[in-house]
GUSE-185224 format. One record per residue: x, z, y of N, C-alpha, C in turn; residue number from 1; residue in one letter. Coordinates in nm, 2 decimals, decimal comma, always signed. Atoms other than C-alpha are relative to their C-alpha. Layout:
N
<atom n_px="X" n_pz="Z" n_py="Y" ca_px="X" ca_pz="Z" ca_py="Y" c_px="X" c_pz="Z" c_py="Y" num="NUM" residuo="A"/>
...
***
This chain:
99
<atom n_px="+0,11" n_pz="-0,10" n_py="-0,01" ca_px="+13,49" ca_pz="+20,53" ca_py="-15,18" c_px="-0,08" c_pz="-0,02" c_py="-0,13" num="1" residuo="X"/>
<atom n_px="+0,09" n_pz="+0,03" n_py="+0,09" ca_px="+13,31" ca_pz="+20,59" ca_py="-15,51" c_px="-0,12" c_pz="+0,06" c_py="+0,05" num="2" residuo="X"/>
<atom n_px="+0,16" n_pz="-0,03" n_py="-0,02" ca_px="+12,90" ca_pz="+20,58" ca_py="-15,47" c_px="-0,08" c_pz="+0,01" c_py="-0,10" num="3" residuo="X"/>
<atom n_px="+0,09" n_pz="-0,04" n_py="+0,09" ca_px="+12,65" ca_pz="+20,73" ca_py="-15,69" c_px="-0,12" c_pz="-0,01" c_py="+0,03" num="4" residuo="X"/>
<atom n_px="+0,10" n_pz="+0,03" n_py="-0,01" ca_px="+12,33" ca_pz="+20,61" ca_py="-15,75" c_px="-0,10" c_pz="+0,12" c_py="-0,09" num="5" residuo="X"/>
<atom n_px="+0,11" n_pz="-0,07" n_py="+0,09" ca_px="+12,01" ca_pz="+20,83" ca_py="-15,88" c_px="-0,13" c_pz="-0,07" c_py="+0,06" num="6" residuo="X"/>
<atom n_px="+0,12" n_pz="+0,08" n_py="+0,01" ca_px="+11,66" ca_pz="+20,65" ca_py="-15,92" c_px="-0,10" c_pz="+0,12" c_py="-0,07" num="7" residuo="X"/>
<atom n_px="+0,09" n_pz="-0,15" n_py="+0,06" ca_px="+11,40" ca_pz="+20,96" ca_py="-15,91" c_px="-0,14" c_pz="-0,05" c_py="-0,02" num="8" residuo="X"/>
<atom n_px="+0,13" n_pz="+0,03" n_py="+0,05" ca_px="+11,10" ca_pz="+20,88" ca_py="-16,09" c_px="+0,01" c_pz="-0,16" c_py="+0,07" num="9" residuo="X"/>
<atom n_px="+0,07" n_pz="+0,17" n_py="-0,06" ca_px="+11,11" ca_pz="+20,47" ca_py="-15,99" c_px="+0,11" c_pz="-0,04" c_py="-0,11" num="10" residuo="X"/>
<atom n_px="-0,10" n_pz="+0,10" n_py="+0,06" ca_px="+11,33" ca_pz="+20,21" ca_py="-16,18" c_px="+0,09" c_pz="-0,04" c_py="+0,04" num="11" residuo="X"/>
<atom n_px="-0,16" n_pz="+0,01" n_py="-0,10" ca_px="+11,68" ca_pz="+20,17" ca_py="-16,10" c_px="-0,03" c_pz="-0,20" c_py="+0,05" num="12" residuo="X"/>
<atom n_px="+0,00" n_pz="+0,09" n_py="-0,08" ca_px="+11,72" ca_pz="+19,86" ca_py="-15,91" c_px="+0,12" c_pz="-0,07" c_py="+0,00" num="13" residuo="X"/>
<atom n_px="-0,12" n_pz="+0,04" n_py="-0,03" ca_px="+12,06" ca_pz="+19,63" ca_py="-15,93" c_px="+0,02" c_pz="-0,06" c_py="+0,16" num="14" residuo="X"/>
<atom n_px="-0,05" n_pz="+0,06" n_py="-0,12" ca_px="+12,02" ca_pz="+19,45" ca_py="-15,61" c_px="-0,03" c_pz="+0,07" c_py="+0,11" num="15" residuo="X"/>
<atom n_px="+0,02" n_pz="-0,10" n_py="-0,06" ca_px="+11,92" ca_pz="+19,76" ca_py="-15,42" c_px="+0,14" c_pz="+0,11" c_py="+0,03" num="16" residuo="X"/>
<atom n_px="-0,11" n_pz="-0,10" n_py="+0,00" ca_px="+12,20" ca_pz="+19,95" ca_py="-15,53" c_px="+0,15" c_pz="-0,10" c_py="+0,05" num="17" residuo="X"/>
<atom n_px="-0,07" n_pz="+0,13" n_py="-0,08" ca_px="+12,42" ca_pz="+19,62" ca_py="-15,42" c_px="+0,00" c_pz="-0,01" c_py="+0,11" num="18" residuo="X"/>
<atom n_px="+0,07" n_pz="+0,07" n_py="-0,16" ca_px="+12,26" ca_pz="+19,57" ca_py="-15,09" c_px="+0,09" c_pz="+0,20" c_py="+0,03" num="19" residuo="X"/>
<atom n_px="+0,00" n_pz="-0,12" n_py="+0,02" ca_px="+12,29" ca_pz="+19,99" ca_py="-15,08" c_px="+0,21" c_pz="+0,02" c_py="+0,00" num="20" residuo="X"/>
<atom n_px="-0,14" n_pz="-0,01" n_py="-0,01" ca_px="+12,71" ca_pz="+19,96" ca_py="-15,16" c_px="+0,05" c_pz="-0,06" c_py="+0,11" num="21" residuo="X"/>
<atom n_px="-0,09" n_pz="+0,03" n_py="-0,12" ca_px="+12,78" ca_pz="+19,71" ca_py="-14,93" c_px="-0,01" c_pz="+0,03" c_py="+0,13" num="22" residuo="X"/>
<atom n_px="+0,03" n_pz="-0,06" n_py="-0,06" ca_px="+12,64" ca_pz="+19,86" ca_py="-14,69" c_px="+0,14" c_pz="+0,16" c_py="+0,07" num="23" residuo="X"/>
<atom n_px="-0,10" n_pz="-0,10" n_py="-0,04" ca_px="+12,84" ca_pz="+20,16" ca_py="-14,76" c_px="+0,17" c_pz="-0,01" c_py="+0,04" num="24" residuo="X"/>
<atom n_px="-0,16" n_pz="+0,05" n_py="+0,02" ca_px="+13,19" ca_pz="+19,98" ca_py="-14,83" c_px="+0,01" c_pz="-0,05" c_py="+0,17" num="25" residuo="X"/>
<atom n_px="-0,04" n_pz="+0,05" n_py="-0,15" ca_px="+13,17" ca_pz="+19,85" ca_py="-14,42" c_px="+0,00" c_pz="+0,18" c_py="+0,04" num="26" residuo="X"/>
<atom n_px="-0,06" n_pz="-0,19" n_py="-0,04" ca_px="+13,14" ca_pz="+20,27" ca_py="-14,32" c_px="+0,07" c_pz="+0,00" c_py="-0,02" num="27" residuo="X"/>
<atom n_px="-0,15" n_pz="-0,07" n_py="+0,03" ca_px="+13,41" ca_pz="+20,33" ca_py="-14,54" c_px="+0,07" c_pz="-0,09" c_py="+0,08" num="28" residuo="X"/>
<atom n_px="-0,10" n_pz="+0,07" n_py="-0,05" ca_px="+13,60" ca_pz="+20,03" ca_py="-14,40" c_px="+0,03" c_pz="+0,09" c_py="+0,17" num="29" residuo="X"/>
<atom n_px="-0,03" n_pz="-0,03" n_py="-0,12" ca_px="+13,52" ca_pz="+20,16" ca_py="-14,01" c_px="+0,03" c_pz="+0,16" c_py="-0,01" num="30" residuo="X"/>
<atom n_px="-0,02" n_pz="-0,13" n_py="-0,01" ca_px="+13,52" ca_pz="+20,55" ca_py="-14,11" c_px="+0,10" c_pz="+0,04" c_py="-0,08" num="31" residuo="X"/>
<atom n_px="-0,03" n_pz="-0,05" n_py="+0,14" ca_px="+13,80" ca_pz="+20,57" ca_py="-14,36" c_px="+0,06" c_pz="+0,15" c_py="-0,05" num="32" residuo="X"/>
<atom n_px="-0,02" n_pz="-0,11" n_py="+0,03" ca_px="+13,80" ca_pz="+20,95" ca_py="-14,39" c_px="-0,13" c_pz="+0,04" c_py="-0,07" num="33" residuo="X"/>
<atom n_px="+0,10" n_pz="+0,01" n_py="+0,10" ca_px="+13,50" ca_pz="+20,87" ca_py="-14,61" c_px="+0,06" c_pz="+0,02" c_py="-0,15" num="34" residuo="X"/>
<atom n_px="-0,12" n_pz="-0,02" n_py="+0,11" ca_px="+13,60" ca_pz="+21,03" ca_py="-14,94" c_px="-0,15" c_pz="-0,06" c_py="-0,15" num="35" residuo="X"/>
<atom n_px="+0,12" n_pz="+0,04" n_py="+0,06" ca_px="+13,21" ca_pz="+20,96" ca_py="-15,16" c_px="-0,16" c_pz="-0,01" c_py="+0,07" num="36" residuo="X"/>
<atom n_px="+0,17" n_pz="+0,02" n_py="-0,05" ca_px="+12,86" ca_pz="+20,88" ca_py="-15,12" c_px="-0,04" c_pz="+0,03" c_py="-0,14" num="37" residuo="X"/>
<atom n_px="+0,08" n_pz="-0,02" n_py="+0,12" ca_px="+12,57" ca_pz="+21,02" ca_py="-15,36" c_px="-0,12" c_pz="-0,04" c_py="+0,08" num="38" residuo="X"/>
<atom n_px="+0,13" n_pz="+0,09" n_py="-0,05" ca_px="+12,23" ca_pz="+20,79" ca_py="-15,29" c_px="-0,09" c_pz="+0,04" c_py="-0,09" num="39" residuo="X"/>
<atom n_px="+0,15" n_pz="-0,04" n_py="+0,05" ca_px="+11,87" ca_pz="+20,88" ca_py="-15,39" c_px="-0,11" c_pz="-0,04" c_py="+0,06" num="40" residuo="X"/>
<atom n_px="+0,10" n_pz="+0,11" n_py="-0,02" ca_px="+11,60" ca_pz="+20,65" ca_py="-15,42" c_px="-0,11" c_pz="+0,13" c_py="-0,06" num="41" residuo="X"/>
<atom n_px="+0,12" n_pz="-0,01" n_py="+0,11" ca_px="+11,27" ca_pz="+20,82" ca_py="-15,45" c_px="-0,19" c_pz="-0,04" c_py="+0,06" num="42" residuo="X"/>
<atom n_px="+0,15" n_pz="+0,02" n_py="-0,03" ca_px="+10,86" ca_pz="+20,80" ca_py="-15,41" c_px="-0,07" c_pz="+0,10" c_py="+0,02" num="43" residuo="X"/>
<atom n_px="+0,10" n_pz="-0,12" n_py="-0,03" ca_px="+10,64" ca_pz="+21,02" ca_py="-15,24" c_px="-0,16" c_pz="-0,06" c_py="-0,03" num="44" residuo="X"/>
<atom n_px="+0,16" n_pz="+0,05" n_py="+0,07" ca_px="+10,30" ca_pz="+21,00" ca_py="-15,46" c_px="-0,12" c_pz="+0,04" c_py="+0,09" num="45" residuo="X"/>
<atom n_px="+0,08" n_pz="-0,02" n_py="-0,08" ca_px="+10,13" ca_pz="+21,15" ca_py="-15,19" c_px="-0,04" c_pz="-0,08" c_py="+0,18" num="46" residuo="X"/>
<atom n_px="+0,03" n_pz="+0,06" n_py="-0,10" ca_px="+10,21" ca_pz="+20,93" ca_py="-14,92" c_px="+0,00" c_pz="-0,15" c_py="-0,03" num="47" residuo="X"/>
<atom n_px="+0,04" n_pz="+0,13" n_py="+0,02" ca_px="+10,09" ca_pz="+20,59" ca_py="-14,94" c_px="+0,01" c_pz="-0,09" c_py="+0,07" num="48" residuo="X"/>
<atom n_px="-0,07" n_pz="+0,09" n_py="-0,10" ca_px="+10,17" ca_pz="+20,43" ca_py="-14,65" c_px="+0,15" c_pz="-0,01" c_py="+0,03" num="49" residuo="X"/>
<atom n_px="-0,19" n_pz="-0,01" n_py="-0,02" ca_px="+10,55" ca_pz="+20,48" ca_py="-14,66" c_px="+0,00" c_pz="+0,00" c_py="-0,13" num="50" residuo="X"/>
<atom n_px="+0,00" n_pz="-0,10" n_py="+0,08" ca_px="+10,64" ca_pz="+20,72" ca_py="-14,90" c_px="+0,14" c_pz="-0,06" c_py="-0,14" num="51" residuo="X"/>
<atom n_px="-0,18" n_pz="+0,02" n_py="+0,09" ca_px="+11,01" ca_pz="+20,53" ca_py="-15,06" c_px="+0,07" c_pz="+0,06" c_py="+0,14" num="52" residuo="X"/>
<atom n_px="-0,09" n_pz="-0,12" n_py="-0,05" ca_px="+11,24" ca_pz="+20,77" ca_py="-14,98" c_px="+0,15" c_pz="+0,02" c_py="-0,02" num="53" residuo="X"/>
<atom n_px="-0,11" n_pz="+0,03" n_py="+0,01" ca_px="+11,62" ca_pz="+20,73" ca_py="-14,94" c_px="+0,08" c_pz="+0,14" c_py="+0,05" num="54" residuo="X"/>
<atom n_px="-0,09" n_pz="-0,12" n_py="-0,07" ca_px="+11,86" ca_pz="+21,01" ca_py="-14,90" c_px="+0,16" c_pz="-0,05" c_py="-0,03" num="55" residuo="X"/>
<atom n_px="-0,14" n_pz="-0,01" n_py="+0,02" ca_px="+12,22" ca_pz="+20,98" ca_py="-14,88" c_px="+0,06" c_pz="+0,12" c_py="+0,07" num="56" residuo="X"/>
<atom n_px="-0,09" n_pz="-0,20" n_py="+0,00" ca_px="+12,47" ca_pz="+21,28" ca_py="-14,89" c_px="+0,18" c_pz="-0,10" c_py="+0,02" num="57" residuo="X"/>
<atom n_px="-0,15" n_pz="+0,04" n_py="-0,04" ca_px="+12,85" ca_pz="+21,19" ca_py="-14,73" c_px="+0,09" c_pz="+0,11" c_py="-0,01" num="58" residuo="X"/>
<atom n_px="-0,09" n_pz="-0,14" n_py="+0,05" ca_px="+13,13" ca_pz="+21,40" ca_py="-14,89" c_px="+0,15" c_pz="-0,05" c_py="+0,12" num="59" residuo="X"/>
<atom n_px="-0,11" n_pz="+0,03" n_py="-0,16" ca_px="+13,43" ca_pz="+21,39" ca_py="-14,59" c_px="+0,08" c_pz="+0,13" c_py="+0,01" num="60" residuo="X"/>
<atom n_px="-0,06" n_pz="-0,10" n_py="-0,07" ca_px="+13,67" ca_pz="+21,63" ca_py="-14,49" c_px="-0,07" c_pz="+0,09" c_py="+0,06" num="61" residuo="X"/>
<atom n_px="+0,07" n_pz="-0,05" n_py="-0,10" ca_px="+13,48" ca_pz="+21,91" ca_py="-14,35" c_px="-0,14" c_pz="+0,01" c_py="-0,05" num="62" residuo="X"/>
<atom n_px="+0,13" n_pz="-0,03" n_py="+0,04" ca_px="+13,11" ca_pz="+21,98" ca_py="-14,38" c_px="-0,08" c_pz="-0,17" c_py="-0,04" num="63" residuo="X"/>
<atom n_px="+0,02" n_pz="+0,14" n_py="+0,07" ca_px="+12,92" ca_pz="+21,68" ca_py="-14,60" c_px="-0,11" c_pz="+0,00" c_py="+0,14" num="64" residuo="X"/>
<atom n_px="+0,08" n_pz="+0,06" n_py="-0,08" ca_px="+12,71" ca_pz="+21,48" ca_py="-14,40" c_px="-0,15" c_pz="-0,06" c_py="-0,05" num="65" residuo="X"/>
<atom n_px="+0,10" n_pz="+0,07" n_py="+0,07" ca_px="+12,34" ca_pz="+21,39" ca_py="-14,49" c_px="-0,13" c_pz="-0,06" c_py="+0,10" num="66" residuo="X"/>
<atom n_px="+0,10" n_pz="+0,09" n_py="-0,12" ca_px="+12,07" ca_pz="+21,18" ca_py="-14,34" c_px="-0,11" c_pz="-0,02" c_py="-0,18" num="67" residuo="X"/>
<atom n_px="+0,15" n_pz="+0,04" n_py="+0,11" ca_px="+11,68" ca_pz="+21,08" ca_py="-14,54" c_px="-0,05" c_pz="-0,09" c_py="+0,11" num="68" residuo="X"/>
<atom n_px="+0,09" n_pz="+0,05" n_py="-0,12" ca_px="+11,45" ca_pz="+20,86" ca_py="-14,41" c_px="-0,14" c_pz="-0,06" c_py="-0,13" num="69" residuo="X"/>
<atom n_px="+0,11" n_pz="+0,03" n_py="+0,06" ca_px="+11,10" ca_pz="+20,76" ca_py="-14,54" c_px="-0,09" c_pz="-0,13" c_py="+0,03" num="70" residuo="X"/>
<atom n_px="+0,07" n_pz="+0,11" n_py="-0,09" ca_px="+10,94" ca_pz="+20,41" ca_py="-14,47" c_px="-0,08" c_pz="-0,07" c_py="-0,13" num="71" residuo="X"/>
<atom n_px="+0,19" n_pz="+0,01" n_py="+0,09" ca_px="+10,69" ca_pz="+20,16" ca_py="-14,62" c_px="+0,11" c_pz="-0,08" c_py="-0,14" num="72" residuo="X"/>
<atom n_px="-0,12" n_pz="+0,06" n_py="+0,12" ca_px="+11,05" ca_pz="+19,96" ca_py="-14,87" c_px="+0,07" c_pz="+0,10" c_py="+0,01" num="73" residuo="X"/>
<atom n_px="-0,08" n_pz="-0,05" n_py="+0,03" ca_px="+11,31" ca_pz="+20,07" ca_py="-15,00" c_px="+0,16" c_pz="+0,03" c_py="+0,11" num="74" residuo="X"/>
<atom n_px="-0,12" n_pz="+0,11" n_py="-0,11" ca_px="+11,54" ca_pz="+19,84" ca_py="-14,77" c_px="+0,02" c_pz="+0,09" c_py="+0,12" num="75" residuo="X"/>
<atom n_px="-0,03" n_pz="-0,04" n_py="-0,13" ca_px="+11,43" ca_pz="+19,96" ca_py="-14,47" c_px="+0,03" c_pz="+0,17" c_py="+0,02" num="76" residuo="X"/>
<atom n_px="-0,06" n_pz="-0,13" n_py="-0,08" ca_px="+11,44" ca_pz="+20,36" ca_py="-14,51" c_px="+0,15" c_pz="-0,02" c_py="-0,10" num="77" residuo="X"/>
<atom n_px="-0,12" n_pz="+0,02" n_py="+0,02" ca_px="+11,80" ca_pz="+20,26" ca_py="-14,65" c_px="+0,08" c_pz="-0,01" c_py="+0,12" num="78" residuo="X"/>
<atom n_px="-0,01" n_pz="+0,07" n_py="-0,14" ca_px="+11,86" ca_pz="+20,07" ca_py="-14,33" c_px="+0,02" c_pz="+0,13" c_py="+0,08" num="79" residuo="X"/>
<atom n_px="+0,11" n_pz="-0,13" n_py="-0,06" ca_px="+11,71" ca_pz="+20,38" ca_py="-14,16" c_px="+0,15" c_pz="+0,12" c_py="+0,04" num="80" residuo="X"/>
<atom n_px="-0,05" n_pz="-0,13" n_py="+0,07" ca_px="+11,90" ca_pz="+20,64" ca_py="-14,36" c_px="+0,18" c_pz="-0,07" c_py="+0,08" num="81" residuo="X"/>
<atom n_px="-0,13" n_pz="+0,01" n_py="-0,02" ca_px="+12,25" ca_pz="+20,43" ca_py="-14,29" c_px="+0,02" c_pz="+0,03" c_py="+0,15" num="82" residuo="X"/>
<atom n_px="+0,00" n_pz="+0,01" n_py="-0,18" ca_px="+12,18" ca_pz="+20,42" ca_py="-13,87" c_px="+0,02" c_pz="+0,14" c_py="-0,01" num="83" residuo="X"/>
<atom n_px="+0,00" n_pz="-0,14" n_py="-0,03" ca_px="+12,15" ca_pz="+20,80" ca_py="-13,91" c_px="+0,13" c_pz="+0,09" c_py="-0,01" num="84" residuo="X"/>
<atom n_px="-0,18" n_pz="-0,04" n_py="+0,07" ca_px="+12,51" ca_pz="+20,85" ca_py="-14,11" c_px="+0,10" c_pz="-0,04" c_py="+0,12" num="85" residuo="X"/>
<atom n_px="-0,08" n_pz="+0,01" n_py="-0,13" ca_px="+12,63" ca_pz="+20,66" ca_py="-13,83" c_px="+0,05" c_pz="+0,07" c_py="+0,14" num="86" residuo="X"/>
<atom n_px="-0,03" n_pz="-0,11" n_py="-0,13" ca_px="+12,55" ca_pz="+20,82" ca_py="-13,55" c_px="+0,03" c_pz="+0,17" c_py="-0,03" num="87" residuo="X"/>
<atom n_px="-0,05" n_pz="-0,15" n_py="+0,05" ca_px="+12,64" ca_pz="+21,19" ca_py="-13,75" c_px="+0,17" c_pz="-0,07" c_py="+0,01" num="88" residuo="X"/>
<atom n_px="-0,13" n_pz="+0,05" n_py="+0,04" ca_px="+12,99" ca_pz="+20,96" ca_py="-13,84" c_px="+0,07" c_pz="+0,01" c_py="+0,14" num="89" residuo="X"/>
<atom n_px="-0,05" n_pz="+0,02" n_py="-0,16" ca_px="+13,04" ca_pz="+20,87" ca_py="-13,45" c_px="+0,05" c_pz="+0,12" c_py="+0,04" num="90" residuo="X"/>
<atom n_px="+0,02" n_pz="-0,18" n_py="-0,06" ca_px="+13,01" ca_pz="+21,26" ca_py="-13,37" c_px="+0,12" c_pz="+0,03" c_py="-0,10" num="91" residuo="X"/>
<atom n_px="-0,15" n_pz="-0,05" n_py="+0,07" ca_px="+13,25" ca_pz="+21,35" ca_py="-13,64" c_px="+0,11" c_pz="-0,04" c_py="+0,02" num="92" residuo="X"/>
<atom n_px="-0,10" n_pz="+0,10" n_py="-0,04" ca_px="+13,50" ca_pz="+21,09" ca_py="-13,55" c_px="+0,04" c_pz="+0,05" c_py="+0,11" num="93" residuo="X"/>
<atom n_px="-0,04" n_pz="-0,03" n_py="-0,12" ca_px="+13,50" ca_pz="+21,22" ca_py="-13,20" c_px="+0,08" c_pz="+0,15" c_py="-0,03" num="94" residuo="X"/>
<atom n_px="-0,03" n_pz="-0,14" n_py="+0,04" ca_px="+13,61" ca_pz="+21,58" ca_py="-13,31" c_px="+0,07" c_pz="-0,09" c_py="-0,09" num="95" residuo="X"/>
<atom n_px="-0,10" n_pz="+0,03" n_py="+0,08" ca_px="+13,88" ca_pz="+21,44" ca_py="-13,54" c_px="+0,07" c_pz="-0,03" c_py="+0,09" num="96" residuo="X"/>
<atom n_px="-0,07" n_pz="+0,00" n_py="-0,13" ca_px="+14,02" ca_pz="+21,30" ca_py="-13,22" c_px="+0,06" c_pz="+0,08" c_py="+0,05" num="97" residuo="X"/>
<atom n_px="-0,08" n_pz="-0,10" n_py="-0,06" ca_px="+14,06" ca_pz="+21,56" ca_py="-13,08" c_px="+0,10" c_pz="+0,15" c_py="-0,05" num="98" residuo="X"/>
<atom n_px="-0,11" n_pz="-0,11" n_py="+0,04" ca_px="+14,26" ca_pz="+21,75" ca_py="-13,29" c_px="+0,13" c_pz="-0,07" c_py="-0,01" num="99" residuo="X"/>
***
């Protein structure tokens, strides 16, 4: 599964985007009808108590899959954002089943 990083208005990060792949490379391993991931790190200037902002976009067979999440690190709305791909992933999984 190739993954694409973009760093919107912040500074790209190596161990972010590390922590962020392997992350993804275990999905791919349990979902392997995972075809790419595109990841987006960004900062909401207006919110100050959260406001890092993670989105990932899942390109798959079928309609892409996307999940965001917003918390006070990076880490966690990553964390966040991957629990959400999951449980969209589970649901999709189930309908592949049954065809």
């Amino acid at each position: 599964m190739t993954v694409n990083f973009q760093y919107v208005n912040i500074d790209t990060s190596n161990t972010l985007s590390r922590l962020t792949e392997e992350k993804l490379e275990k999905l791919a391993n349990k979902f392997e009808f995972l075809i790419s991931a595109q990841v987006y790190f960004k900062q909401d200037e207006k919110d100050h108590e959260a406001g890092k902002i993670c989105n990932i976009e899942l390109s798959l067979p079928g309609p892409r899959i996307f999940a965001t999440s917003n918390a006070k690190n990076y880490e966690m709305a990553m964390n966040e954002t991957i629990d959400d791909l999951i449980r969209q992933l589970k649901k999709r999984k189930e309908v592949y089943k049954t065809h």
